[in-house]
N, C-alpha and C positions, 0 to 999 in steps of 0.2 A: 395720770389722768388729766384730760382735759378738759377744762369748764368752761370753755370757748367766752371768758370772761371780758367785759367792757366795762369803761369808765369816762366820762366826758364830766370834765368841771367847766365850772361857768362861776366870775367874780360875779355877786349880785352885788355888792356894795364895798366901799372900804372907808377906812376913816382916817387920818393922821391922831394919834395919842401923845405922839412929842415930835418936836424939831430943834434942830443945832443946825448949826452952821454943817457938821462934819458925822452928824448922824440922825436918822431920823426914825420914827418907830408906828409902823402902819399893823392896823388890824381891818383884817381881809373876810369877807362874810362869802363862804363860798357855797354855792348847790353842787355838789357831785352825784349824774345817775349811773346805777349800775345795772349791769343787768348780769346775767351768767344762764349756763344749762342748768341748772338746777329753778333758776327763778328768772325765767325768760321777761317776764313784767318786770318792765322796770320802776328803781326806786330811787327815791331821790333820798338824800344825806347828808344833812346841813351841819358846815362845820365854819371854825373861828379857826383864823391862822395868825398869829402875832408877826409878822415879818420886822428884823432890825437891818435898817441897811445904812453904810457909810462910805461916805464921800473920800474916794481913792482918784486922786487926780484927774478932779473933775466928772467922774464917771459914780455913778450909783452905783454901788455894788452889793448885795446880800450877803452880811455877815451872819446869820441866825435867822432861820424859821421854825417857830414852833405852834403846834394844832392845841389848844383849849380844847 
């Protein structure tokens, strides 16, 4: 079955929770709208994403994300 389903996130805000030198630990406030066949109006669904990311030669990279 097909629920001709959609999702568009948008960051509305983020925060830094910690820093190192070699890792740093961001929490990410997001709006995601959905919509689908069933519920053609769309909704919006606010979520928290803890993202941990560490510095790999030079380069930020995402070791860990997880949704609150």
């Amino acid at each position: 079955m097909d629920n001709n389903a959609t999702r568009m996130g948008t960051v509305a805000d983020a925060a830094v929770r910690s820093a190192a030198d070699d890792e740093v630990v961001v929490l990410f406030f997001v709006d995601r709208t959905i919509t689908n066949a069933a519920s053609p109006k769309p909704r919006v669904d606010r979520s928290r994403v803890v993202m941990t990311l560490d510095n790999v030669d030079g380069r930020w990279l995402v070791d860990r994300a997880d949704l609150l």
